[in-house]
C-alpha positions as a Markdown table, in Angstrom:
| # | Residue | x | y | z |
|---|---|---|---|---|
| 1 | Unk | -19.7 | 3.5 | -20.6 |
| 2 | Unk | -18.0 | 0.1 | -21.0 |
| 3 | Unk | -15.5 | -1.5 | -18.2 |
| 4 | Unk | -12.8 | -3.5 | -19.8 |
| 5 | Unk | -11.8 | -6.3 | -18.3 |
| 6 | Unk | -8.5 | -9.2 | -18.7 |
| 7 | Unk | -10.5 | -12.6 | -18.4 |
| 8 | Unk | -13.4 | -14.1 | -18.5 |
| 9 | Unk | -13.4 | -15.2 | -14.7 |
| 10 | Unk | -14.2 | -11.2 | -13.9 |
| 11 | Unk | -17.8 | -11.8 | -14.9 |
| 12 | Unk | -18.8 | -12.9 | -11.6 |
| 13 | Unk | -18.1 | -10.0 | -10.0 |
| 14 | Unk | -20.6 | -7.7 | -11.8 |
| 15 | Unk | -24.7 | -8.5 | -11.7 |
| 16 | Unk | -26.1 | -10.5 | -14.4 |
| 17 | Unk | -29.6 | -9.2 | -16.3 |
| 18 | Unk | -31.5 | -11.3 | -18.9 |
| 19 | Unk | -32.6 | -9.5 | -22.0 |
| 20 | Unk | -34.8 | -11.1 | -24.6 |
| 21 | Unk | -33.8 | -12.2 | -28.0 |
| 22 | Unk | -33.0 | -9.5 | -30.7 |
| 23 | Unk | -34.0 | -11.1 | -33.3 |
| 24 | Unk | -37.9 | -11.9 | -32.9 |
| 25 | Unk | -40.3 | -9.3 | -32.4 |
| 26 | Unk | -42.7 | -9.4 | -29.2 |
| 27 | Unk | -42.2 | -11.9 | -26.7 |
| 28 | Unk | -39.9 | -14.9 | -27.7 |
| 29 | Unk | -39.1 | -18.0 | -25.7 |
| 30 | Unk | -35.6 | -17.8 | -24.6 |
| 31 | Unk | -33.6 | -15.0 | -23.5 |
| 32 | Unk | -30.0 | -14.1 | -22.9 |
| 33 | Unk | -27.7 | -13.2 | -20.2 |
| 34 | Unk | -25.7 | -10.2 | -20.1 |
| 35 | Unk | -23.5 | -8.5 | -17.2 |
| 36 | Unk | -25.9 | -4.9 | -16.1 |
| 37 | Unk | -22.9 | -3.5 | -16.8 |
| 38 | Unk | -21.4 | -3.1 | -20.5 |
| 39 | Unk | -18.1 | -5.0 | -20.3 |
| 40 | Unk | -15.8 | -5.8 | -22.8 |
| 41 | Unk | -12.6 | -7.9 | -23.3 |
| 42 | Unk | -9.6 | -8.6 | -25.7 |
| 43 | Unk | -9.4 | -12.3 | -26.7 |
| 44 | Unk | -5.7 | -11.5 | -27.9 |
| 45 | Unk | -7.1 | -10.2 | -31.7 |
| 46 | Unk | -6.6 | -6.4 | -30.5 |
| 47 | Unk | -10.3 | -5.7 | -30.8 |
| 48 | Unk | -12.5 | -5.2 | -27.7 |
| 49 | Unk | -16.0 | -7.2 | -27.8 |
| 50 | Unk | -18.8 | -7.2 | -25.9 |
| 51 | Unk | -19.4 | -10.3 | -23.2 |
| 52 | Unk | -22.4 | -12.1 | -22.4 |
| 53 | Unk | -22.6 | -14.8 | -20.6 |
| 54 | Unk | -25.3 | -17.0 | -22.6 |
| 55 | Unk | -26.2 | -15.9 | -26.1 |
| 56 | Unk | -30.0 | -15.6 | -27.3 |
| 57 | Unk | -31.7 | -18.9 | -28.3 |
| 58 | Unk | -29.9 | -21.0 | -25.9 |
| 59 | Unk | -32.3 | -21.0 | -22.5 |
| 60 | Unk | -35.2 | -20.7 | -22.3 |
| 61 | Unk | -37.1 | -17.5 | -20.2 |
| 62 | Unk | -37.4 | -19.4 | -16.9 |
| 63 | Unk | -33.8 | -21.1 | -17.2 |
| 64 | Unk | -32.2 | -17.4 | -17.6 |
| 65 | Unk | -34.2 | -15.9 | -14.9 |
| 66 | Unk | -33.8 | -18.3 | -12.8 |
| 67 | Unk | -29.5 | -18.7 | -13.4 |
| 68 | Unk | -29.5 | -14.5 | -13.0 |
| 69 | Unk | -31.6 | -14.6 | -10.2 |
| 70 | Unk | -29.1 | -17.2 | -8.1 |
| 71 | Unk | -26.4 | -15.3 | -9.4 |
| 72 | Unk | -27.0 | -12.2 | -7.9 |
| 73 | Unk | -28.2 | -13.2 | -5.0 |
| 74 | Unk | -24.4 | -15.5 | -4.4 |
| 75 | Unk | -23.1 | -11.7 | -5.5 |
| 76 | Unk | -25.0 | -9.8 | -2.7 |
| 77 | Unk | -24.3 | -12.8 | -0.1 |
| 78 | Unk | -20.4 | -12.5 | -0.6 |
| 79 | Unk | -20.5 | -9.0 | -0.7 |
| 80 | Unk | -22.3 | -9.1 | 3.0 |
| 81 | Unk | -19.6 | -11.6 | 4.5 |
């Protein structure tokens, strides 16, 4: 199930995950960044696509882990206050 959303600026109210690259097979370098949940947004051309936050190929594992991992834990701080 995909949540639609109006601007970009809603991604940082949803979890982040990392998932590896799609277009090696077994264990690749980089990864990318994706919100846990499927969201998707209108950039004004009437067709919904599917957001991520940095594509494959751009980060490296440790980077992306490391990005998610502060993200979320920002997420579950502001969430507590």
């Amino acid at each position: 199930m995909s949540i639609i959303i109006k601007d970009e600026k809603e991604l940082f109210n949803y979890k982040w995950e990392t998932k590896k690259c799609e277009r090696i097979d077994g264990d690749c370098w980089c990864r990318a960044i994706f919100p846990k949940k499927k969201l998707m947004i209108n950039y004004g051309n009437d067709e919904l696509e599917e957001v991520y936050i940095i594509p494959s190929g751009c980060v490296d594992k440790d980077v992306a882990e490391y990005i998610v991992k502060l993200h979320n834990k920002e997420l579950n701080n502001e969430k507590k206050r």
